[in-house]
mmCIF file as gemmi writes it, N, C-alpha and C atoms, coordinates in Angstrom:
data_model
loop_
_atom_site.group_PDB
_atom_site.id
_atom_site.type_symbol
_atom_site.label_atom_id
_atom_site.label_alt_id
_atom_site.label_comp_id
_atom_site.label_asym_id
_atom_site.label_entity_id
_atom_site.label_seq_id
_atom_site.pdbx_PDB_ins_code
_atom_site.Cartn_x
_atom_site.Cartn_y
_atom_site.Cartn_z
_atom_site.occupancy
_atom_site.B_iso_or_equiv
_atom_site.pdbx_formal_charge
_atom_site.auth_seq_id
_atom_site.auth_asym_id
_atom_site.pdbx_PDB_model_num
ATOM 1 N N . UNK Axp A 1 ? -3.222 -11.557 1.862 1 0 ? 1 A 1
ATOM 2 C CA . UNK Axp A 1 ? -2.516 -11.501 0.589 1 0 ? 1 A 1
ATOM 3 C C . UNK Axp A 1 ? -1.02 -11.472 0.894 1 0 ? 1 A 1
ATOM 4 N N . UNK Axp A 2 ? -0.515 -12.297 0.242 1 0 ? 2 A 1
ATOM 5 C CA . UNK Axp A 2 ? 1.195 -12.153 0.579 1 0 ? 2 A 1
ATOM 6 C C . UNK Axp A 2 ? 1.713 -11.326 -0.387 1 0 ? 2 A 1
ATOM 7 N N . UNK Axp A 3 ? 3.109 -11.243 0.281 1 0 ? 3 A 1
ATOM 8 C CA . UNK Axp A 3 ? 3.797 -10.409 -1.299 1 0 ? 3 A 1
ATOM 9 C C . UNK Axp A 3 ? 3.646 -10.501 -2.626 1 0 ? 3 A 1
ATOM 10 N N . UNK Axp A 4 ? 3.945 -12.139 -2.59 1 0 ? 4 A 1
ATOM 11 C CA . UNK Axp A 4 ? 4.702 -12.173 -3.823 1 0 ? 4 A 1
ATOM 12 C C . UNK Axp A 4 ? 2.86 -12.32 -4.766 1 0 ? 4 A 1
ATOM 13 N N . UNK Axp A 5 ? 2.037 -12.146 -4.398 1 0 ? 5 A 1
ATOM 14 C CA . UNK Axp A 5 ? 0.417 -12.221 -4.614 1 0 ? 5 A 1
ATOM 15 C C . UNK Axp A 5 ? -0.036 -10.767 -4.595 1 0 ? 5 A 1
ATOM 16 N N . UNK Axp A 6 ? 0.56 -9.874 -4.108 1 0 ? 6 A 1
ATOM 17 C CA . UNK Axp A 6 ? 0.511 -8.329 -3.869 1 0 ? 6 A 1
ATOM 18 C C . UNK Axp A 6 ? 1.473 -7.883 -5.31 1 0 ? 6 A 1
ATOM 19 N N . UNK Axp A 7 ? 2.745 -8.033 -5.202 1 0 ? 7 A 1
ATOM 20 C CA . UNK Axp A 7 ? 3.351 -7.704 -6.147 1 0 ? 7 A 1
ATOM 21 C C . UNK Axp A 7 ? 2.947 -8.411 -7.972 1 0 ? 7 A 1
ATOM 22 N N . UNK Axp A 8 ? 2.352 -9.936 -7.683 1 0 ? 8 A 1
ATOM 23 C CA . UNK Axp A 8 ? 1.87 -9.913 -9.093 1 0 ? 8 A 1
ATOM 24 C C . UNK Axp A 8 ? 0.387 -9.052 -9.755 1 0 ? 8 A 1
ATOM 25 N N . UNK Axp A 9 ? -0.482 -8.737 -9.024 1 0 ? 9 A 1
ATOM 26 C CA . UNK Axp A 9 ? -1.556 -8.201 -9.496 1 0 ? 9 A 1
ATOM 27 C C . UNK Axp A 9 ? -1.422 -6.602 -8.968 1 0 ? 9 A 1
ATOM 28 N N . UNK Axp A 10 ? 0.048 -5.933 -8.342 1 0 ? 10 A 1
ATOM 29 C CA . UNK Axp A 10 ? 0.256 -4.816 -8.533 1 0 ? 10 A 1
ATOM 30 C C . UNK Axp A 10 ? -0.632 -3.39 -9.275 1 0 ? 10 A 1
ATOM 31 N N . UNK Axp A 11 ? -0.728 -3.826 -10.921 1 0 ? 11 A 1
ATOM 32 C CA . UNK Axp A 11 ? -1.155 -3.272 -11.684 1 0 ? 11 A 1
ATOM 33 C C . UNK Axp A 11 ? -2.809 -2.948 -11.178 1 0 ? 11 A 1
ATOM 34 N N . UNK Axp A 12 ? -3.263 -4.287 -11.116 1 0 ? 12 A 1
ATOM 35 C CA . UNK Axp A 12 ? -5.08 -3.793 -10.545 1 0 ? 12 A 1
ATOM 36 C C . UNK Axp A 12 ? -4.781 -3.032 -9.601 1 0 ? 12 A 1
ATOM 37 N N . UNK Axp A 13 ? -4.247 -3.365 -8.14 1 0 ? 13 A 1
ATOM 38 C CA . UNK Axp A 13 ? -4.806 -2.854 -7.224 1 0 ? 13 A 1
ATOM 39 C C . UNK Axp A 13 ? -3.674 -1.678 -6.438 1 0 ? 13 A 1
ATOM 40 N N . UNK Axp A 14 ? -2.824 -1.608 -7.724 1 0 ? 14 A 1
ATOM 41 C CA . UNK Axp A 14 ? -2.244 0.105 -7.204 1 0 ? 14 A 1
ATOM 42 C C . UNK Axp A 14 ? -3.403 0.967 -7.582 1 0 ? 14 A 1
ATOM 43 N N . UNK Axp A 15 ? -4.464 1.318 -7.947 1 0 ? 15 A 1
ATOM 44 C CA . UNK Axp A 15 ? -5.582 2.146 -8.612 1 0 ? 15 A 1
ATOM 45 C C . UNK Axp A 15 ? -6.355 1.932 -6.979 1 0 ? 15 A 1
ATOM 46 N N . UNK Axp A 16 ? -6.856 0.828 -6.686 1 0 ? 16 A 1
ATOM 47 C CA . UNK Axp A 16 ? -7.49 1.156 -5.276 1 0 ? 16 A 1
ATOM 48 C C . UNK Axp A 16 ? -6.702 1.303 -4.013 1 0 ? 16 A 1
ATOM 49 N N . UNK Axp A 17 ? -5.209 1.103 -4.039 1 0 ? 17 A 1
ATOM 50 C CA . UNK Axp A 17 ? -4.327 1.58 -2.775 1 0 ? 17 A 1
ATOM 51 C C . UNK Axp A 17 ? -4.623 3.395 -3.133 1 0 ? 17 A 1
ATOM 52 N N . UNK Axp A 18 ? -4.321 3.706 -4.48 1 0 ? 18 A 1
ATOM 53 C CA . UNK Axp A 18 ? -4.528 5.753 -4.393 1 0 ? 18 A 1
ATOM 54 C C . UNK Axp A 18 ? -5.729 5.658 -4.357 1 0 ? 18 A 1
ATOM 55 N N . UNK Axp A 19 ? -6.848 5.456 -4.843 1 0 ? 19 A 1
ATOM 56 C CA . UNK Axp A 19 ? -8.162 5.554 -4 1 0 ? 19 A 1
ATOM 57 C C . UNK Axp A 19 ? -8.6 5.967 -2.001 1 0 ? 19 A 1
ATOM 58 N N . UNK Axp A 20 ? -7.954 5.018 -1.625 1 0 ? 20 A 1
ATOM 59 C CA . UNK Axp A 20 ? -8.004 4.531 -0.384 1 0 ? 20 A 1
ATOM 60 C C . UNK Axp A 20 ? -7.023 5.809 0.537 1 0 ? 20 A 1
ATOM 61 N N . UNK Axp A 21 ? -5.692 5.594 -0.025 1 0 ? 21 A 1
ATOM 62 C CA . UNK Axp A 21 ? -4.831 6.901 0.023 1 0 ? 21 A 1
ATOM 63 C C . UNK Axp A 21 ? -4.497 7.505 -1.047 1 0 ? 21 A 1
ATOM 64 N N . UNK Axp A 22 ? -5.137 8.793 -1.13 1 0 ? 22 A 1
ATOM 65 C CA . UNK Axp A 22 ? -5.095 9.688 -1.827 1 0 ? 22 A 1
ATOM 66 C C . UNK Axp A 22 ? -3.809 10.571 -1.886 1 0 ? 22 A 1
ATOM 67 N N . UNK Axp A 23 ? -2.883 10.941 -0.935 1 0 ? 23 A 1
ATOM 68 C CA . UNK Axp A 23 ? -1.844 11.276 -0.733 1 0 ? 23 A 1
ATOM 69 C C . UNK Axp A 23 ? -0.796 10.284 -1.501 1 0 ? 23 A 1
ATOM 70 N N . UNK Axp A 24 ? -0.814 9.547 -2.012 1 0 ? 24 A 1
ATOM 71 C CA . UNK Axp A 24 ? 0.289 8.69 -2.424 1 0 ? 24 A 1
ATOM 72 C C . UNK Axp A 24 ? -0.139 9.407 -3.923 1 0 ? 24 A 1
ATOM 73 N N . UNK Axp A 25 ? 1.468 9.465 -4.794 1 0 ? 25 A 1
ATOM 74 C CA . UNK Axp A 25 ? 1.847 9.765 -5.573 1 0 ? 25 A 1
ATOM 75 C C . UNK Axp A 25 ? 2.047 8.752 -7.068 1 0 ? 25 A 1
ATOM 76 N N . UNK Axp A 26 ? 1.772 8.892 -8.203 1 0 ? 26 A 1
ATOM 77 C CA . UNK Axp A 26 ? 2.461 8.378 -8.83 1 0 ? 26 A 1
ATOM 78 C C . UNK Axp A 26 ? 3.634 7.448 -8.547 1 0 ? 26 A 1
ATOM 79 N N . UNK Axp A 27 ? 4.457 8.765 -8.769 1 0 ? 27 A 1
ATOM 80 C CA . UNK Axp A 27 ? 5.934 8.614 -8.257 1 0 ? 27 A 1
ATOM 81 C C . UNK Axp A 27 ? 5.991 7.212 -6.974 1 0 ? 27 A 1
ATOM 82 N N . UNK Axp A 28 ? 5.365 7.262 -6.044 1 0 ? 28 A 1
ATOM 83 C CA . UNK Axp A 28 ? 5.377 6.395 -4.843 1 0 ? 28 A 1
ATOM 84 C C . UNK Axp A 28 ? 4.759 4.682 -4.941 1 0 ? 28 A 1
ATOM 85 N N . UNK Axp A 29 ? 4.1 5.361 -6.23 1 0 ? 29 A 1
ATOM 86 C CA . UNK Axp A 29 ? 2.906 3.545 -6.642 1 0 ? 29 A 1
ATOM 87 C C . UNK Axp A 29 ? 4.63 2.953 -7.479 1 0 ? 29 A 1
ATOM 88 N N . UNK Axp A 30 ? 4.986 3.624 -7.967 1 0 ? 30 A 1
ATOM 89 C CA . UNK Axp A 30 ? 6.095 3.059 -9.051 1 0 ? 30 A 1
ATOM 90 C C . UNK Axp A 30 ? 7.049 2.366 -8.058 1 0 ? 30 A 1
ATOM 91 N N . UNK Axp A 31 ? 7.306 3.442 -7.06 1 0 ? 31 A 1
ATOM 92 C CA . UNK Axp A 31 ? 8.737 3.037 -5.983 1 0 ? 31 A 1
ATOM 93 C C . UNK Axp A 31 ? 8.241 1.856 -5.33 1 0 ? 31 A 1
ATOM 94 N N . UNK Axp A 32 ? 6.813 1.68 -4.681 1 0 ? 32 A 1
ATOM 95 C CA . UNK Axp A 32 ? 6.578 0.448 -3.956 1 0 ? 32 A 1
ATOM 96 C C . UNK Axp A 32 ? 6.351 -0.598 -4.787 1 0 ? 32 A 1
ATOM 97 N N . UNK Axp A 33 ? 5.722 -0.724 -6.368 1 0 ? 33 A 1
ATOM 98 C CA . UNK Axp A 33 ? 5.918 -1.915 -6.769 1 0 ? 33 A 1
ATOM 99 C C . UNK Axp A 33 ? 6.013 -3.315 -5.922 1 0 ? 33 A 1
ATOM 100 N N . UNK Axp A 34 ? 4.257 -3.124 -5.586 1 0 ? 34 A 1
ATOM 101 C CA . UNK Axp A 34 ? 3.653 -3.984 -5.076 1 0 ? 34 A 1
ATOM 102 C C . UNK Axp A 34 ? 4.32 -4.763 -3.421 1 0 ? 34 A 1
ATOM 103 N N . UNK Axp A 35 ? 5.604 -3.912 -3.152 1 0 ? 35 A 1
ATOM 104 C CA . UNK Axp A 35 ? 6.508 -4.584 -1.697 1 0 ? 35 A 1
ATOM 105 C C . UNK Axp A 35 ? 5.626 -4.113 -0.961 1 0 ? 35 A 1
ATOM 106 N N . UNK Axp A 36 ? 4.991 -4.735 0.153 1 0 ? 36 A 1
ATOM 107 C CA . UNK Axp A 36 ? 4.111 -4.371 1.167 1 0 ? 36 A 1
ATOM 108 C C . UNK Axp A 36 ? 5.039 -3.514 2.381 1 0 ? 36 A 1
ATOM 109 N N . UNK Axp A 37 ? 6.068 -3.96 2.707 1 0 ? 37 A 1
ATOM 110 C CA . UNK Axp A 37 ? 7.194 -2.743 3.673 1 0 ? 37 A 1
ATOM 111 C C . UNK Axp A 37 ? 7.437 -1.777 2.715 1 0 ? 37 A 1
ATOM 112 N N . UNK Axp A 38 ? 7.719 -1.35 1.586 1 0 ? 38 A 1
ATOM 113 C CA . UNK Axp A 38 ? 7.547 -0.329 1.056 1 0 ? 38 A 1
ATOM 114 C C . UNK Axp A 38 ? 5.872 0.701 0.897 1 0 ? 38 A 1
ATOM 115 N N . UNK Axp A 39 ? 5.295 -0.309 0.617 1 0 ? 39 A 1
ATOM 116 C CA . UNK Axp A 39 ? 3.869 0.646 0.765 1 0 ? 39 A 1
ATOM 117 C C . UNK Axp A 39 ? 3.363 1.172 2.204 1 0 ? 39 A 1
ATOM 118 N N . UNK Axp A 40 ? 3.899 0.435 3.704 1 0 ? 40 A 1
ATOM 119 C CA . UNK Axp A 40 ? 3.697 0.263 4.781 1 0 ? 40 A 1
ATOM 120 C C . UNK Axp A 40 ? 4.353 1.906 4.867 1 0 ? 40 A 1
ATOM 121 N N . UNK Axp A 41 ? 5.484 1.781 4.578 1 0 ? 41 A 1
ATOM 122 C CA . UNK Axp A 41 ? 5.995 2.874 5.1 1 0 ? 41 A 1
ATOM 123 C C . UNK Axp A 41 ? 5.802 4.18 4.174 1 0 ? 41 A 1
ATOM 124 N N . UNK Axp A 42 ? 5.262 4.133 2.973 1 0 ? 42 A 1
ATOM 125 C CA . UNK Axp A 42 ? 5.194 5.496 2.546 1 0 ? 42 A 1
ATOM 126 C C . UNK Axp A 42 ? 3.418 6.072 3.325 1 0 ? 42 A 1
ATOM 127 N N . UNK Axp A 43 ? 2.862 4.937 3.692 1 0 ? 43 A 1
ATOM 128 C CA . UNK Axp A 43 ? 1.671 5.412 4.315 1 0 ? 43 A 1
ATOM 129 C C . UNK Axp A 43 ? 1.963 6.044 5.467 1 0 ? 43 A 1
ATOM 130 N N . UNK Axp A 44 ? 2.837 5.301 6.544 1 0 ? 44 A 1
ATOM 131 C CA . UNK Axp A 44 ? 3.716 5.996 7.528 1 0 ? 44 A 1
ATOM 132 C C . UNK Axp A 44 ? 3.874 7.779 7.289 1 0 ? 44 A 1
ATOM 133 N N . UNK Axp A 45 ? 4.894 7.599 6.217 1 0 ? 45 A 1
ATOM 134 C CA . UNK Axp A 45 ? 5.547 9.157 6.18 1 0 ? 45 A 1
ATOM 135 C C . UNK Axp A 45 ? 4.908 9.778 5.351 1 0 ? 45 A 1
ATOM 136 N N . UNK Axp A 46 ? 3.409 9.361 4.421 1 0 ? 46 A 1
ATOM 137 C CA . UNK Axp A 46 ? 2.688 10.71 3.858 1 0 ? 46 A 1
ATOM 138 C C . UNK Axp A 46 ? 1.07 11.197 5.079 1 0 ? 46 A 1
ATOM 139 N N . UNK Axp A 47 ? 1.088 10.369 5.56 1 0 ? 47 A 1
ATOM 140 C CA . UNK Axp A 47 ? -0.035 10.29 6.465 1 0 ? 47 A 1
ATOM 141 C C . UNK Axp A 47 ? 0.414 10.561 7.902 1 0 ? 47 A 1
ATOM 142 N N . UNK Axp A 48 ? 1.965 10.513 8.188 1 0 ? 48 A 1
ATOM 143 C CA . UNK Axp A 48 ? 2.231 11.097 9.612 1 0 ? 48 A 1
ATOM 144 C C . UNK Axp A 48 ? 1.669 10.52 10.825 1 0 ? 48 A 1
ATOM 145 N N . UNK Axp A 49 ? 1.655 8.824 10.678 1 0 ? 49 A 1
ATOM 146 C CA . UNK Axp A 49 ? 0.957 8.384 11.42 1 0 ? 49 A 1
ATOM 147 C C . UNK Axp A 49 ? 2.001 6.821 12.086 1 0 ? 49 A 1
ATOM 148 N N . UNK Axp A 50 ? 1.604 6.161 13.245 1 0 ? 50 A 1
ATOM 149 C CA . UNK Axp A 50 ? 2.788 4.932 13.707 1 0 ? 50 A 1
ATOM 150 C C . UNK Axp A 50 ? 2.663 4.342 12.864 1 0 ? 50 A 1
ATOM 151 N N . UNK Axp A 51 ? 4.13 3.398 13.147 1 0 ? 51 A 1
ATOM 152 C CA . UNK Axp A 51 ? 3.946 2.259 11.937 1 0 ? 51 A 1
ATOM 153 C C . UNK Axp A 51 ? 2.989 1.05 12.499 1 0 ? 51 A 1
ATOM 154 N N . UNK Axp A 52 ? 2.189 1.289 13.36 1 0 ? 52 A 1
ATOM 155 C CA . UNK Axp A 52 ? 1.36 -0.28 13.923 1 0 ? 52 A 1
ATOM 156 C C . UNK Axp A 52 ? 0.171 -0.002 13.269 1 0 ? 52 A 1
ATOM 157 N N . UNK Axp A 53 ? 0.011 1.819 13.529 1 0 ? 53 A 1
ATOM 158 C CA . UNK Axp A 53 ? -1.514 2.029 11.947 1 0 ? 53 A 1
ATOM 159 C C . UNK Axp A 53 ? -1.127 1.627 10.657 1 0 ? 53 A 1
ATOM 160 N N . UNK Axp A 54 ? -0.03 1.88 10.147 1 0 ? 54 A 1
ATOM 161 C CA . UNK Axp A 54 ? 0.359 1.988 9.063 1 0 ? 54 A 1
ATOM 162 C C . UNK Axp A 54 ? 0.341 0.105 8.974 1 0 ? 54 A 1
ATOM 163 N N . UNK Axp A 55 ? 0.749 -0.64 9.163 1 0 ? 55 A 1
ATOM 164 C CA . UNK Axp A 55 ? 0.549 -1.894 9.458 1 0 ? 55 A 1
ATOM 165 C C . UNK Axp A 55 ? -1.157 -2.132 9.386 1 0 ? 55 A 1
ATOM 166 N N . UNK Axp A 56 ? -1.571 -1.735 10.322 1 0 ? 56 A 1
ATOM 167 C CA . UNK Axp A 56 ? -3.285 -1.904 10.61 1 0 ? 56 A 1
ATOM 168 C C . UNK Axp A 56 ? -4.023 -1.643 9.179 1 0 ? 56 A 1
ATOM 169 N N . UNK Axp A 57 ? -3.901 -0.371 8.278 1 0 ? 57 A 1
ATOM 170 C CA . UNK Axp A 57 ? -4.239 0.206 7.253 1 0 ? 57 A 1
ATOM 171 C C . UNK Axp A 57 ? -3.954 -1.127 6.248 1 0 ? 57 A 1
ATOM 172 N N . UNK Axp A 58 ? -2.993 -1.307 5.607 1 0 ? 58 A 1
ATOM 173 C CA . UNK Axp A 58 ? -2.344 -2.112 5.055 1 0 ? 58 A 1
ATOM 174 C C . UNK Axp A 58 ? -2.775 -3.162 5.03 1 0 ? 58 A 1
ATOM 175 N N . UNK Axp A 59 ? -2.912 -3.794 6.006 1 0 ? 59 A 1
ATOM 176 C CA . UNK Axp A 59 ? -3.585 -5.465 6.351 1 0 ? 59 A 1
ATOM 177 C C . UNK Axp A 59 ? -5.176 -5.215 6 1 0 ? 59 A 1
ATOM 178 N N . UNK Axp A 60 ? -5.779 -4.561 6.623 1 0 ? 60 A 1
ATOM 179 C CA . UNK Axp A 60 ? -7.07 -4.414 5.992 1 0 ? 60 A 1
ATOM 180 C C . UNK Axp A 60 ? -7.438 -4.19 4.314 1 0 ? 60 A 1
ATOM 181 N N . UNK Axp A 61 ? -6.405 -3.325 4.359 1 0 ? 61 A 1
ATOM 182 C CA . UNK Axp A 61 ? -6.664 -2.957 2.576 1 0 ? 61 A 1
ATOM 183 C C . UNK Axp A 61 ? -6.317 -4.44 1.684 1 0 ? 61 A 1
ATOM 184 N N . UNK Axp A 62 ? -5.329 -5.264 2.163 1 0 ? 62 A 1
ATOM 185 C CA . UNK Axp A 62 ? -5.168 -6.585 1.605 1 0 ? 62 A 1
ATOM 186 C C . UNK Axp A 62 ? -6.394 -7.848 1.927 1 0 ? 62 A 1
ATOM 187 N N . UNK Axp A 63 ? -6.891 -7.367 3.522 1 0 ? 63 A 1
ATOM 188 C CA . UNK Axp A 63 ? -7.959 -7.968 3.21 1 0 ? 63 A 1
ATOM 189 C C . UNK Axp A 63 ? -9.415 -8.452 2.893 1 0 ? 63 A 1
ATOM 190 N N . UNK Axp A 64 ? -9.026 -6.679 2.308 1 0 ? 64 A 1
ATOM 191 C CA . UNK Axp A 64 ? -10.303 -6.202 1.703 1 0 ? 64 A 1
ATOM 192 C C . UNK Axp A 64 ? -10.168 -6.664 -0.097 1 0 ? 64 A 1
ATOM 193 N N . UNK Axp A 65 ? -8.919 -6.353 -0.302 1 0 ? 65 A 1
ATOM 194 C CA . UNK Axp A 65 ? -8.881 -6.964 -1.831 1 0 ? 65 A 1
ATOM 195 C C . UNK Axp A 65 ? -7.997 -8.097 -2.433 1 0 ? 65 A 1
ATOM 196 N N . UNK Axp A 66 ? -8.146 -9.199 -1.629 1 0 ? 66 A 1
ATOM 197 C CA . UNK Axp A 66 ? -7.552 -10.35 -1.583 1 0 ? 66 A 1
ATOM 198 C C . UNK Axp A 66 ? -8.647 -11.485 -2.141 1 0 ? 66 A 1
């Protein structure tokens, strides 16, 4: 899934990114608005984990709902 394919169907699949991560906030679905380096990295700094998982996480979750 690319961005600009991430950022238009935003609305569906911010509901299964907080599913998936539960730690993400409101507040945080609004700020990433569908930018995949923005969602990359709040998984990073709420999950306390590298950015190559945080990458790894991410890519799967897109191509799981792509």
């Amino acid at each position: 899934m690319n961005e600009d394919k991430m950022k238009g169907q935003w609305n569906q699949i911010s509901g299964k990114a907080k599913e998936k991560w539960g730690q993400l906030t409101d507040d945080d679905m609004q700020q990433i608005d569908g930018k995949r380096d923005q969602l990359v990295g709040k998984v990073q700094e709420r999950y306390g984990i590298a950015k190559d998982e945080a990458e790894k996480q991410v890519k799967d979750f897109e191509d799981a709902n792509a």
